[in-house]
C-alpha positions in Angstrom: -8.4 33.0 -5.5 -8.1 30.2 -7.7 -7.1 26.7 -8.0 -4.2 26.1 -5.2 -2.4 23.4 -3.5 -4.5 22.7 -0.2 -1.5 20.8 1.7 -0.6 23.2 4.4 -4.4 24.5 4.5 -5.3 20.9 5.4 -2.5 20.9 8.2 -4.0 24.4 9.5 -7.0 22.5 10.1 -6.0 19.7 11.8 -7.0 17.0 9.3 -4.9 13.5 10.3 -4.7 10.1 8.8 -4.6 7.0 10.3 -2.1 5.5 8.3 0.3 2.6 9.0 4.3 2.4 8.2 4.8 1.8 5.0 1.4 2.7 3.7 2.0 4.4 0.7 -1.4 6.6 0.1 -2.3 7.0 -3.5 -5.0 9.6 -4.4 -7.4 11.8 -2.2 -10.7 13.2 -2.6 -11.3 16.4 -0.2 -14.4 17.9 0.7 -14.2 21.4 2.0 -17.0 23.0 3.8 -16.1 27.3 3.2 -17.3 29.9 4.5 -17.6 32.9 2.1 -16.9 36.0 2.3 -20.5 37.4 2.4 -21.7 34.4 4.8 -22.8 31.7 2.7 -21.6 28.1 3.3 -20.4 25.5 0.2 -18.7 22.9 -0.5 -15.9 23.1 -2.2 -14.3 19.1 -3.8 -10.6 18.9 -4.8 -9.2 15.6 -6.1 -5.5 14.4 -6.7 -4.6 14.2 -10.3 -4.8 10.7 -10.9 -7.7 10.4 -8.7 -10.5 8.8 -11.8 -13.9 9.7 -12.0 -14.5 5.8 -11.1 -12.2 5.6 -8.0 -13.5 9.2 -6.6 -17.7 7.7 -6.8 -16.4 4.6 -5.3 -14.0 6.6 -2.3 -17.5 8.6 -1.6 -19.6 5.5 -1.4 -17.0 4.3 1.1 -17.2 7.2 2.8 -20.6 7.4 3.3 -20.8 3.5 4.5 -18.0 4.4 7.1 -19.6 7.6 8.4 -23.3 5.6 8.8 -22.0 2.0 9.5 -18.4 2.5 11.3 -15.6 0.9 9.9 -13.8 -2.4 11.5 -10.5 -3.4 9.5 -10.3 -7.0 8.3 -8.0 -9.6 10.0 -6.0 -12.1 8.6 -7.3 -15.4 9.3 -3.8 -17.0 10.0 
């Protein structure tokens, strides 16, 4: 198949944001679970073209501490 844009695959899927107005996101890093055609399961990682090989460890390490800790948005102190 070949490299693709994933945009309305991601829709077909379901996959939302939480994102405020005026939020202006800047680079993604997807992980795709497939299924192949023969039955076996892989991953499959696409990133946005700017996305850095700095930024996209660092977006994973959030990840991970949001999946096993939860995540709880700062608030201004004013």
């Amino acid at each position: 198949m070949g490299d693709g844009k994933i945009g309305q695959l991601l829709d077909s899927l379901g996959v939302v944001a939480d994102l405020d107005e005026g939020d202006m996101p800047v680079d993604a890093h997807v992980l795709l679970k497939v299924v192949k055609a023969d039955g076996t399961v892989s991953l499959v990682k696409a990133v946005s073209e700017s996305l850095d090989w700095i930024s996209a460890v660092g977006m994973l390490t959030a990840a991970l501490h949001i999946e096993n800790n939860g995540y709880t948005a700062a608030h201004d102190d004013d």
